[in-house]
C-alpha positions as CSV (number, residue, x, y, z in Angstrom):
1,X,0.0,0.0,0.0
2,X,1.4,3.4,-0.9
3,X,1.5,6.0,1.8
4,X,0.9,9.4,1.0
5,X,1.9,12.4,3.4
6,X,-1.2,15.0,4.6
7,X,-0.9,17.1,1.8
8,X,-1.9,14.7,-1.0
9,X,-5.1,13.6,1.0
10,X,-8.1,15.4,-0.5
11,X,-10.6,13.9,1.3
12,X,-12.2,11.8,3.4
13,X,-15.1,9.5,3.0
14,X,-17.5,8.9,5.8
15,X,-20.0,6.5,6.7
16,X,-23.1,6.5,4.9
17,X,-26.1,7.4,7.0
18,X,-28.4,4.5,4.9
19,X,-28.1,2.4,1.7
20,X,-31.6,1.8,1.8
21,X,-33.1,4.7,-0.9
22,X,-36.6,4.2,0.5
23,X,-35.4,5.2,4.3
24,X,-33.1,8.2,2.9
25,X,-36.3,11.3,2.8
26,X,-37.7,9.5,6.2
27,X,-33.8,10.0,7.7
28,X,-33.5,13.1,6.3
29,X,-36.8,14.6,7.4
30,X,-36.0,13.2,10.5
31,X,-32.1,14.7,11.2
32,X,-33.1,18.1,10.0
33,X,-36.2,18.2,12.5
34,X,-34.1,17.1,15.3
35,X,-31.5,20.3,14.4
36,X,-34.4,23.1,14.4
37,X,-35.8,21.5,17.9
38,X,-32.2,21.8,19.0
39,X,-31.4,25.0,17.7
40,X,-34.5,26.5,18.7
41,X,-35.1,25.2,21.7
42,X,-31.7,26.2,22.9
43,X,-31.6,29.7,21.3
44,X,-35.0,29.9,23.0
45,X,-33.8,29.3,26.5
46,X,-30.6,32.1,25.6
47,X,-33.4,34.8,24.8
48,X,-35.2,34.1,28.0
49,X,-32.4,34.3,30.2
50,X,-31.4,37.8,28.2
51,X,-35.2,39.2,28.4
52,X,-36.1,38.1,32.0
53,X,-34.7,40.1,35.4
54,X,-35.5,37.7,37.2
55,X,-32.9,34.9,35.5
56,X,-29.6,37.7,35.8
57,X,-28.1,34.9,38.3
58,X,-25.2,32.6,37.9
59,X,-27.2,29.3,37.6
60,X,-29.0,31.1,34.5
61,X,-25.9,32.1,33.2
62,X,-24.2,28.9,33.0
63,X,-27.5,27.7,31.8
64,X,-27.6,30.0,28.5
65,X,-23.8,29.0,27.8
66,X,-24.5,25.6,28.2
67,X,-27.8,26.2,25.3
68,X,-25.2,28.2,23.3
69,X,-22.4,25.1,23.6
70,X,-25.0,23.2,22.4
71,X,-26.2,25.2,19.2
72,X,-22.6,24.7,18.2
73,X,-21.9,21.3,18.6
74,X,-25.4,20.4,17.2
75,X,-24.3,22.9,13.9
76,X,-20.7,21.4,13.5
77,X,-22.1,17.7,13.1
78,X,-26.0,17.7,11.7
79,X,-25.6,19.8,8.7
80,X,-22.8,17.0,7.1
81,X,-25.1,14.2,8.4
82,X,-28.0,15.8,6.5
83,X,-25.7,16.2,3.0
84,X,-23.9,12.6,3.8
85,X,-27.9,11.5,3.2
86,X,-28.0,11.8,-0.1
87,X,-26.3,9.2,-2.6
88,X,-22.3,9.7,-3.5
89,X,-22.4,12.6,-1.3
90,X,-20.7,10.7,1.4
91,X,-17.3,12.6,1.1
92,X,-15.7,15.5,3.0
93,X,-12.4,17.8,2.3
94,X,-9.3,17.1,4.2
95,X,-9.6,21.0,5.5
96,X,-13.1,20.3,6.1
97,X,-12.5,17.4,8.1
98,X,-9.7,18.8,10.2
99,X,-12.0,21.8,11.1
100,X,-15.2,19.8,12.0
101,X,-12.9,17.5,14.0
102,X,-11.8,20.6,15.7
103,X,-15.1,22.3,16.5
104,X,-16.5,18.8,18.1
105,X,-13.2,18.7,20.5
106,X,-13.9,22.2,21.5
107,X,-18.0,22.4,22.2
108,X,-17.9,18.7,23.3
109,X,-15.3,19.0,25.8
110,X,-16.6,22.7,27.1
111,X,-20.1,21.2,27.6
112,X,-18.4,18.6,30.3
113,X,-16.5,21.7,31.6
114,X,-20.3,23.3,32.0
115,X,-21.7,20.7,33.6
116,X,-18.6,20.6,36.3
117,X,-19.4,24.0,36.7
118,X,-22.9,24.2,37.0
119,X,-22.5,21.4,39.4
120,X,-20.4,23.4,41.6
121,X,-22.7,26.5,41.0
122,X,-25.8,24.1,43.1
123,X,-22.8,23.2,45.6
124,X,-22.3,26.6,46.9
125,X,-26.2,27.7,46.6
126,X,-26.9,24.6,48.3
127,X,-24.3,24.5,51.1
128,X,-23.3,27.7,51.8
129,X,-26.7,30.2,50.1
130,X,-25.7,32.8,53.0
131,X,-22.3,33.3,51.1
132,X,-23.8,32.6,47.4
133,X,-23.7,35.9,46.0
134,X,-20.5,36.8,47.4
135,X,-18.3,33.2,46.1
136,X,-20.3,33.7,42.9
137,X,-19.5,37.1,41.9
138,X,-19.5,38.4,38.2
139,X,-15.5,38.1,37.8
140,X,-15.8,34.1,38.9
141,X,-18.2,33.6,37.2
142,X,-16.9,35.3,33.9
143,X,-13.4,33.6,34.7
144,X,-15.5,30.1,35.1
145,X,-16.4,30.4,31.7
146,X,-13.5,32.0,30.0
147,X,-10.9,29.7,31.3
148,X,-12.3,26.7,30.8
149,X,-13.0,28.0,26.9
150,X,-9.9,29.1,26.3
151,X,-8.4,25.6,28.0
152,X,-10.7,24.0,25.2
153,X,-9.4,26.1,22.2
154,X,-5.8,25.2,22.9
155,X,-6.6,21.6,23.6
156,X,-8.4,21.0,20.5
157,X,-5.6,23.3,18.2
158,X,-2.8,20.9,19.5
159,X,-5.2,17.8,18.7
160,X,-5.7,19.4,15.1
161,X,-1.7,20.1,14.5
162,X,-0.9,16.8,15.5
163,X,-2.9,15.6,13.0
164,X,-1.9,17.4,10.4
165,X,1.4,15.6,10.9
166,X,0.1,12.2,10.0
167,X,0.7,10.9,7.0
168,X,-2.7,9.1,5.1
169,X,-3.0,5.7,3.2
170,X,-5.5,5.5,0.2
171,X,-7.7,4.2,2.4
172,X,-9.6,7.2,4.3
173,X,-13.1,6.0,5.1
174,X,-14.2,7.1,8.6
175,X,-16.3,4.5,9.8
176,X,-18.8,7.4,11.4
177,X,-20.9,10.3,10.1
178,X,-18.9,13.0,11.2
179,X,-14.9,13.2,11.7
180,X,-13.7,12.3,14.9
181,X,-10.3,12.5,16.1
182,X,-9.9,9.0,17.2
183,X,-11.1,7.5,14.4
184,X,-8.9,9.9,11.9
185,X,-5.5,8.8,13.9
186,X,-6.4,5.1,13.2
187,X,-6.3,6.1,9.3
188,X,-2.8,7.2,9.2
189,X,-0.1,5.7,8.4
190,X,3.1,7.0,10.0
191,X,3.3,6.5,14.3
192,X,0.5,7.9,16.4
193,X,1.8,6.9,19.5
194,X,2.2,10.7,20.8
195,X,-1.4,11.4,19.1
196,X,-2.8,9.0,21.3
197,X,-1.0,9.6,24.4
198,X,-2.4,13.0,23.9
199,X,-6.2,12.1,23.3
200,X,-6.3,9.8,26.2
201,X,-4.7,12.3,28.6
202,X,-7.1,15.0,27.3
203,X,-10.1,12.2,28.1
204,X,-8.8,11.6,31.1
205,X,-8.7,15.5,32.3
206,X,-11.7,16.9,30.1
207,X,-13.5,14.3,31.1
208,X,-12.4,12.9,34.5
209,X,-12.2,16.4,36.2
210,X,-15.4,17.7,35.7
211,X,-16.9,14.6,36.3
212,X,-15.2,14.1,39.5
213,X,-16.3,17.6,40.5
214,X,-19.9,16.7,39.9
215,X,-20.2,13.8,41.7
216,X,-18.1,15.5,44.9
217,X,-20.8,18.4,44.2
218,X,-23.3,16.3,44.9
219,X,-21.9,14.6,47.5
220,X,-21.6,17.4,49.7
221,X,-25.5,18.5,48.4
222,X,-26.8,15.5,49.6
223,X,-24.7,15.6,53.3
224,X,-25.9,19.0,53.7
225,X,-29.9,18.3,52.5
226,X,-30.2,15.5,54.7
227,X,-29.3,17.6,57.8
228,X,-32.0,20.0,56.9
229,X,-35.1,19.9,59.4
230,X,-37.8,20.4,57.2
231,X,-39.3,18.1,54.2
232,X,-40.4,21.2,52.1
233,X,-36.6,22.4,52.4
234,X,-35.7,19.0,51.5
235,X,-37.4,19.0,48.9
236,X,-36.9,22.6,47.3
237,X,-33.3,21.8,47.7
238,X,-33.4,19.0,45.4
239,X,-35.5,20.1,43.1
240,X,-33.1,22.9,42.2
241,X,-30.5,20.0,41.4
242,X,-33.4,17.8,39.2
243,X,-32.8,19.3,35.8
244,X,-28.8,19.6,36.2
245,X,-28.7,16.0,37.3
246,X,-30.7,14.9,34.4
247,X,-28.5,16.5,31.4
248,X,-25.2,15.2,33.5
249,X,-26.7,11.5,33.1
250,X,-28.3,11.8,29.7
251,X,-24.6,13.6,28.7
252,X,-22.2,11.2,30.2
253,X,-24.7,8.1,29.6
254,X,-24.5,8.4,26.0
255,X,-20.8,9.2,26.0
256,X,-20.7,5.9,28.1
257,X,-22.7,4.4,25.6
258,X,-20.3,5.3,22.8
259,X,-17.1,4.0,24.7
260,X,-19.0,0.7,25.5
261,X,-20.1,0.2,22.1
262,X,-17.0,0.8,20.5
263,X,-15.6,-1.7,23.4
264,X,-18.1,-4.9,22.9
265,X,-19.0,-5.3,19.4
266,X,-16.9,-5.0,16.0
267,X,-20.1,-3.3,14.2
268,X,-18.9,0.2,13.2
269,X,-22.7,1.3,12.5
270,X,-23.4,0.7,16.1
271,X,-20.9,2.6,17.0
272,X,-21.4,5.2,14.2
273,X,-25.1,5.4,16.0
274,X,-23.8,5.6,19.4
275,X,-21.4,8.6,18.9
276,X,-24.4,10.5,16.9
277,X,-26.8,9.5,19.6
278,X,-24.1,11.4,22.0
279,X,-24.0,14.9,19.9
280,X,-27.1,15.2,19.1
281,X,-29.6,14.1,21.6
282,X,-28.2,15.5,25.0
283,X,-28.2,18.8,23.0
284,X,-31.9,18.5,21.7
285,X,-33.4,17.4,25.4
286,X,-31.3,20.0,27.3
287,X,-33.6,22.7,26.6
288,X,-37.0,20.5,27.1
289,X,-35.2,18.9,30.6
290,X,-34.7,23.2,32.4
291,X,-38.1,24.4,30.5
292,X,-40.0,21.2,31.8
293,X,-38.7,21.0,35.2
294,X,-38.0,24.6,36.3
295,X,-40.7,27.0,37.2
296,X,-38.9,30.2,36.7
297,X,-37.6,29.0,33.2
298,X,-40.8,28.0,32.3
299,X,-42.7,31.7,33.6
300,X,-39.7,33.4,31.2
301,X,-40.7,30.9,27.9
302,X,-44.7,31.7,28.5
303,X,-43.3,35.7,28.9
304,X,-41.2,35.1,25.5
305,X,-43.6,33.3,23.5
306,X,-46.9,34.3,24.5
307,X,-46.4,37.5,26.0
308,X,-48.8,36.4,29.2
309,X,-48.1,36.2,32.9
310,X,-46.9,33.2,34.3
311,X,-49.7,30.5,35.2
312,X,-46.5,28.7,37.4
């Protein structure tokens, strides 16, 4: 097999969505409707933060980055799912690749960043409410999304240069529907040791970190709900924590999913599935999850939409 350095791949082929022509309009209908409940559910939830008093906190805040991480993630992968639907259209541009593969690093790994955040944001309303405002000022919380950003943008450049050292075989089918870094390493054709000494590490901090600081979030949330007197306290208490705790397990459940897939069966489909299940669904419940389950959220959507006073 003749090896051919990055500069003389021009593209890369990616897994088609379905062979079947008769399923192609049903998938197609179905992807596209999946991006405009995302998009505007999310952009939805950003406007009614902005437009309501009421939601100027940090928990809101968070919240409306969190809607606008997932706007982007949803955008980098959905629109090249809905063109790799139609027949021979299957193929991407090298450039193309490199820059989707680099936009996924970035939202995907920001939106576990989020979550360790807005985990931490319950924490201190939770255990320590007399010193809330005070902990989280405007300048934490400003640097709690900046730094974490910025960590993300550097991350997923060095990803992205160390690709474009690889060299490519002939053969550059990605077995999923969008290009992922993992699965563009295992195309090339010169040593990727470093390259995957770096993606594991990155996994291991992106993901481990704000993971860990969740579940010691919630850990201390629970210790310091149980020692409250009252049942309605209780209660109120965890309620604040219901709609959080539901995108951290939807999120991390289907990037489980993904890693377990790929671990127990051979079938690159299922894993193909698996991976888009994990960008596109957590982003498209998100917004349902806060609007269904929060009161305040949902008094600001019936204020947006139907310009009436709450009925919550």
């Amino acid at each position: 097999m003749e090896t051919r350095n990055q500069t003389g791949v021009a593209k890369f082929l990616l897994m088609e969505v379905t062979e079947d022509p008769e399923l192609q309009p049903l998938l197609f209908s179905l992807f596209l409707s999946m991006y405009l409940v995302t998009i505007l559910g999310n952009l939805l939830i950003i406007l009614a933060v902005i437009s309501d008093s009421h939601l100027h906190t940090p928990m809101y805040f968070f919240l409306s980055n969190l809607s606008f991480t997932d706007i982007c993630l949803s955008t980098t992968t959905i629109p090249k799912m809905l063109v790799n639907i139609k027949p021979h259209s299957q193929s991407i541009t090298y450039t193309g690749c490199l820059t989707q593969l680099y936009f996924v690093l970035v939202f995907a790994s920001l939106e576990s960043f989020l979550l360790g955040i807005m985990a931490y944001d319950r924490y201190v309303a939770i255990c320590h409410p007399l010193r809330y405002t005070v902990i989280m000022n405007p300048r934490l919380c400003g640097l709690l999304i900046s730094l974490p950003l910025f960590i993300c943008l550097v991350d997923a450049l060095i990803h992205s240069l160390m690709v474009l050292q690889l060299s490519f075989c002939t053969d550059v089918e990605i077995p999923l529907f969008f290009c992922e870094v993992v699965q563009v390493i295992k195309l090339a054709c010169s040593d990727t040791l470093i390259n995957n000494i770096l993606i594991y590490s990155a996994t291991s901090i992106f993901g481990g970190i704000p993971l860990s600081g969740i579940i010691f979030s919630y850990t201390q949330i629970v210790s310091s709900v149980l020692r409250m007197p009252s049942a309605s306290g209780k209660y109120k208490a965890f309620s604040t924590c219901g709609s959080h705790l539901s995108v951290v397990s939807l999120f991390y459940g289907t990037g489980f999913g993904v890693y377990i897939s790929s671990a127990v069966t051979d079938s690159s489909r299922i894993t193909a599935v698996a991976s888009m299940m994990y960008t596109v669904v957590p982003q498209m419940m998100n917004p349902f999850i806060y609007s269904l389950r929060n009161r305040d959220m949902k008094g600001a959507l019936r204020k947006l939409i139907g310009r009436t006073p709450s009925l919550v």
